[in-house]
N, C-alpha and C positions, 0 to 999 in steps of 0.2 A: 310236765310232759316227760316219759320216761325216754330214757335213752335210746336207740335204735340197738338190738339184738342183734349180735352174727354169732352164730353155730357153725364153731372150728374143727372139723375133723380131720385127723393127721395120725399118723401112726409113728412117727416120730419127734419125739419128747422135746427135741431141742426146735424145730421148727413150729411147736404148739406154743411152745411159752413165749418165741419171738412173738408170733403174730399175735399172740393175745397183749403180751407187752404193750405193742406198737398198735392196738386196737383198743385198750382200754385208756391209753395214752390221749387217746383221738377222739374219745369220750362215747365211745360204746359201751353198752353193756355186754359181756364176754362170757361165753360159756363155751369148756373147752372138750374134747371126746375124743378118745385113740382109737377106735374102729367104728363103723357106720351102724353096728349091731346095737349099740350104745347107742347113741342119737335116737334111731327109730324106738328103741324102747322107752327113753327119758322122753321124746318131743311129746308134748302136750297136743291135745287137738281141742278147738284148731289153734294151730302155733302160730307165734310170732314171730317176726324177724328174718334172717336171712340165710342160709347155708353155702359156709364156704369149705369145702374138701377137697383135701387129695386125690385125683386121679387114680395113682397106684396104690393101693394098698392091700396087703393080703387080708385073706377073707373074703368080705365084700369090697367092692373098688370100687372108686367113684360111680361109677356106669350103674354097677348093680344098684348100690344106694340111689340113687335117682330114679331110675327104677320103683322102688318100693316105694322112694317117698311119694311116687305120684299112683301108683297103685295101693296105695295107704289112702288117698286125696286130699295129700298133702300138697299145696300149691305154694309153698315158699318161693322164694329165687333164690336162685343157687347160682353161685359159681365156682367153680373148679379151677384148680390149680395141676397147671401140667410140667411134665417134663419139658426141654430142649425138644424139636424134633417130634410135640404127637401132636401133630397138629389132625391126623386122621380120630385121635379118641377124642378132640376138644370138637371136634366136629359132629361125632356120633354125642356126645352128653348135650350139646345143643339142641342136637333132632330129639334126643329125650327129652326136651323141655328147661334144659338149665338156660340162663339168659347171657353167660357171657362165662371168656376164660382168661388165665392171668397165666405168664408163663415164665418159670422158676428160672434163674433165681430176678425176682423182679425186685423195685426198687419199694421204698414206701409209699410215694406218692401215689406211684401207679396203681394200686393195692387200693388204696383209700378212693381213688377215682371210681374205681369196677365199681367197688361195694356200694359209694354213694347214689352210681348211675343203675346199678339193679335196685337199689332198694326208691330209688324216683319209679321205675319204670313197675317194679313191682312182677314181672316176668319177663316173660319174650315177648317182644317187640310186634306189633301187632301189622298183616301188609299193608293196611290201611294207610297205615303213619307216615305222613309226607317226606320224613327224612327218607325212609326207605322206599318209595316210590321213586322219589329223585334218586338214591343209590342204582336206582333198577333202569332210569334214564342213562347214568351215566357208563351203565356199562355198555349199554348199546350204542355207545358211542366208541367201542373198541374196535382193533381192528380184528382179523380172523386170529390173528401168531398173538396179539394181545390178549386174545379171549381165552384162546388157547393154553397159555402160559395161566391166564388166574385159572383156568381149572384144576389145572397141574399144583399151584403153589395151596388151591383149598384142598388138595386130594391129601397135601401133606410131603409132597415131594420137594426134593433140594433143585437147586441150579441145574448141581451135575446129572442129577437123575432125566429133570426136565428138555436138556441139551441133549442125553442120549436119546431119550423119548421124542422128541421133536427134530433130531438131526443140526443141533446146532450148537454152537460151542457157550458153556456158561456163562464166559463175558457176555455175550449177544442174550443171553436167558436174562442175564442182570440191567440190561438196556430197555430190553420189553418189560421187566417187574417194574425199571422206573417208570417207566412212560401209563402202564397201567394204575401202579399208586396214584399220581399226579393226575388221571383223568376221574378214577374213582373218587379224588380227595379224602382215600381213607390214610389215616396217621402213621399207622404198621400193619401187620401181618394180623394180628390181633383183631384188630376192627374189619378189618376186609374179610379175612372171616368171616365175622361175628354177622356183616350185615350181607355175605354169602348165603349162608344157611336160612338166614331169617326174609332173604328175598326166594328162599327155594332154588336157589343156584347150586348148590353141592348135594 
């Protein structure tokens, strides 16, 4: 049985060679690309495996590659690696079709998690799928200021923004995110997202 494939696209040199390091390590097969111009000309159709890229990168950026690889009809899963703070572009390469994002600087584990659960899942998450049904139960169990706030935290806003926006002071914004985490039962920001977009909530 051959290895599972991930296609790493990165425009910087030292973060290609970590993650293929710590991927080939973990018994992938590793193929590594510095601009997404790259990938779409080398990807084989139809390809295998998995695409994991940069968000930012000049040239084409994550967004646009996503883009083409699905207007190519290319259906890998993809996930993206983002800044601190974009949680609004990890949002928009969702609604493109990528099935998850990992946000810089992340640990190894975490890494190996995404990649193993996109490539189970094989894309985005279908509304069928009884995890997300239940996700879509438990948000209707929030209150209006609860609801409120996860739109605020999927749009990509901080505490402080959300507290101007809402008229309420950040501690109080960071009371409502726990009490939203803990009714969602999602892990982090990450996952609340992730199964945001894929309930059609952002």
């Amino acid at each position: 049985m051959k290895p599972k494939l991930v296609h790493v696209v990165d425009d910087d040199p030292a973060m290609r060679e970590s993650v293929a390091f710590l991927l080939d390590t973990a018994g992938f097969e590793v193929r590594v690309y510095e601009a997404g111009t790259e990938l779409l000309d080398r990807l084989a159709k139809p390809a295998r495996g998995l695409v994991l890229t940069d968000i930012r990168m000049p040239g084409i950026d994550g967004l646009e590659l996503l883009r083409r690889l699905r207007s190519a009809g290319q259906n890998l899963p993809v996930v993206v690696m983002t800044g601190h703070g974009d949680v609004p572009l990890a949002v928009e390469a969702m609604k493109l079709g990528a099935c998850d994002f990992i946000e810089k600087p992340f640990d190894d584990e975490a890494l190996l998690k995404a990649l193993h659960s996109a490539l189970e899942r094989g894309g985005p998450t279908e509304a069928a799928d009884p995890a997300l049904r239940e996700f879509v139960r438990r948000v209707g169990t929030l209150s209006e200021r609860e609801r409120q706030v996860l739109d605020h935290l999927v749009a990509g806003d901080t505490s402080k923004g959300i507290g101007r926006a809402l008229e309420i002071s950040p501690r109080t914004v960071e009371i409502y995110r726990a009490k939203l985490m803990a009714k969602t039962q999602a892990s982090n920001l990450q996952e609340l997202v992730r199964w945001a977009v894929q309930a059609g909530l952002a």
